[in-house]
C-alpha positions, -999 to +999 in steps of 0.1 A: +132-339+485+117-356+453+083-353+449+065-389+455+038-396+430+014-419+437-013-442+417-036-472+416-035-498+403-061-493+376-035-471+355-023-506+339+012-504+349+031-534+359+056-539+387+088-538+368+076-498+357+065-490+387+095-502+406+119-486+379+098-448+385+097-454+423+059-452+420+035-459+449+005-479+436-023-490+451-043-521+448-080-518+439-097-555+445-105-579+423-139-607+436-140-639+420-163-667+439-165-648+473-123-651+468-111-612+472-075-607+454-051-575+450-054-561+414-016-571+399+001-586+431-027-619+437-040-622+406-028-613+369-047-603+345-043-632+323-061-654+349-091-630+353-100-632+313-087-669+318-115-671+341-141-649+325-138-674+293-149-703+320-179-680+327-169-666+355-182-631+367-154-611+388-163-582+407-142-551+418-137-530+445-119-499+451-091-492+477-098-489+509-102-463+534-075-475+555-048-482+525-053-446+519-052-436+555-017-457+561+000-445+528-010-408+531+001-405+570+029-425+566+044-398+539+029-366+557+050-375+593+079-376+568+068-346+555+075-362+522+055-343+494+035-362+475+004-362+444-020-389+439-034-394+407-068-414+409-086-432+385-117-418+367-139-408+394-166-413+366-155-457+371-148-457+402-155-446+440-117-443+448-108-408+441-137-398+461-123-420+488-093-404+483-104-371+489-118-382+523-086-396+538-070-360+520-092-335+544-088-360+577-048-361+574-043-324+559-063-317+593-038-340+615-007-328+596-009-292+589+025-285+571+013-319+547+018-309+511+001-338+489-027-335+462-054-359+449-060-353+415-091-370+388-070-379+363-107-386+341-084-414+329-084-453+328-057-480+320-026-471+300-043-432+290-040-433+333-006-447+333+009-424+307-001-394+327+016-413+358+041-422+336+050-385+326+044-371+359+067-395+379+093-390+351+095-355+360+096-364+394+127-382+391+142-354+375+141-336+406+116-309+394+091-292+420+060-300+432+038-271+415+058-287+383+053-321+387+012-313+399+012-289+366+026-313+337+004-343+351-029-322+348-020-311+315-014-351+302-047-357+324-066-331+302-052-334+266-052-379+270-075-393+244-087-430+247-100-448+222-111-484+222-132-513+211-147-547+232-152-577+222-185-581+241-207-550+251-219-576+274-190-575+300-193-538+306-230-540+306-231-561+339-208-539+354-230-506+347-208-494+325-225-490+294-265-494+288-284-525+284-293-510+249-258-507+241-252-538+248-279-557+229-275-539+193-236-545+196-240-584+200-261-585+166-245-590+132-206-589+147-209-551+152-182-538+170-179-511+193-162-482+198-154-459+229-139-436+236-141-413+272-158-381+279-150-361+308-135-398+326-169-417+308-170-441+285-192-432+258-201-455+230-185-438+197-196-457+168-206-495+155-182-510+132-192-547+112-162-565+115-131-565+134-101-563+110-119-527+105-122-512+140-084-511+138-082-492+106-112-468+123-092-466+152-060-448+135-082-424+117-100-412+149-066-407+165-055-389+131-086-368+135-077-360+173-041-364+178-011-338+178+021-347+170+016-380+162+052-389+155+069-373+187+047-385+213+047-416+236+016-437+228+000-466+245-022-498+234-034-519+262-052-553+256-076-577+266-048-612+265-047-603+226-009-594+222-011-603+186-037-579+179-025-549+201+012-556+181-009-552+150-022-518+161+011-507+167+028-514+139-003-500+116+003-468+140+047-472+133+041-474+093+017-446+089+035-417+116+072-429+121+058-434+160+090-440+182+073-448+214+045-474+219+040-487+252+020-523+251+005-541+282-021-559+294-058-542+305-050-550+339-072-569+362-099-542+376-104-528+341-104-560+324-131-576+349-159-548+333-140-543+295-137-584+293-112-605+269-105-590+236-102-555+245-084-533+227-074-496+237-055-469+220-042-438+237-026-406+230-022-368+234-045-341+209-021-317+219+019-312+219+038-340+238+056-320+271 
């Protein structure tokens, strides 16, 4: 029996991958105007930074108790093994809701063999990991081998990335009010990158058309490999931009793979429109 990995929905990848890996995602929730909406099935993300240019403020919530509760009972009666990989625990409350539902069902169902594992990962560095793991998966390779080649994406993913507006993942709690203030002066731009599944302001940058070129030379200064491994660049509705990225990335490392797609909807509600995110390995591509 193939091992069944599951995700949420905050790894940023969208239905047609997640269908073609037989992925399980789950939905975190997206709050606009009281209005609640499943991150990716209700709501796109091009509608939340629609609406975040009109001014509006959505909210998010994690998964529920009782999405975990169905998915992981359903699969333990089957005995169907399974690993979820969560979202940052540092962003979010899920994997620690996860890891609730894990000790009530492994106590129901004691021959259940699942996992819930912090990925310390957000967006497309989240989805790569999935990405990898589920691969495997396919391939019919075991669970302590699937569980094994996930934690090591999880550990050696980098994520680098710049905002628009400090402002967005200010409210949120995401970054400090400080933070916030000194990056709206004088078109400074931020960049972030993620510590042990934070985000940690990295450096300010005056003017845009650099933070790109800034952006390749941290991931020179971090990366392995650069030409063999599969990369990812997810963006805030700025396709244009994110395509620039990639082909800066194509012309200076012969880069094969590139995987582009939107910040999805719970992400995007914090990071705002304009986002821009880079990530890849600092070790060996497996």
């Amino acid at each position: 029996m193939h091992v069944q990995v599951l995700c949420d929905s905050a790894s940023d990848l969208n239905q047609e991958k997640v269908q073609q890996l037989s992925l399980h995602s789950l939905p975190l929730k997206v709050i606009i105007k009281e209005e609640e909406y499943e991150d990716g099935i209700d709501i796109t993300p091009k509608e939340v930074y629609d609406r975040m240019r009109n001014g509006e403020a959505p909210k998010t919530a994690q998964v529920s108790p009782q999405a975990f509760r169905e998915t992981f009972t359903s699969l333990a009666e089957k005995e169907q093994p399974f690993i979820y990989f969560a979202f940052s625990s540092e962003l979010s409350g899920t994997y620690q809701t996860a890891k609730m539902i894990e000790q009530e069902v492994k106590e129901e169902y004691k021959n259940a063999q699942f996992e819930v594992i912090d990925t310390k990962a957000a967006s497309l560095g989240y989805g790569l990991i999935v990405l990898r793991a589920a691969e495997l998966a396919q391939e019919g390779a075991s669970y302590d081998e699937v569980l094994e080649l996930g934690q090591y994406h999880a550990t050696h993913m980098e994520h680098i990335f710049t905002v628009d507006d400090l402002e967005y993942l200010q409210r949120g709690g995401r970054v400090s009010r400080t933070a916030a203030f000194v990056g709206g002066l004088l078109k400074i731009k931020p960049l972030l990158h993620m510590e042990e599944g934070k985000l940690i302001p990295l450096e300010k940058i005056r003017g845009s058309k650099k933070v790109l070129k800034r952006m390749i030379e941290v991931m020179d200064e971090r990366g392995a490999d650069l030409q063999n491994q599969r990369m990812a660049i997810s963006h805030g509705d700025d396709l244009e931009r994110a395509e620039q990225l990639a082909e800066m990335i194509r012309e200076t490392y012969g880069t094969k793979e590139i995987h582009i797609d939107y910040v999805g909807a719970t992400i995007g509600a914090h990071a705002g429109p304009g986002t821009i995110a880079l990530f890849f390995l600092n070790d060996t591509y497996k």
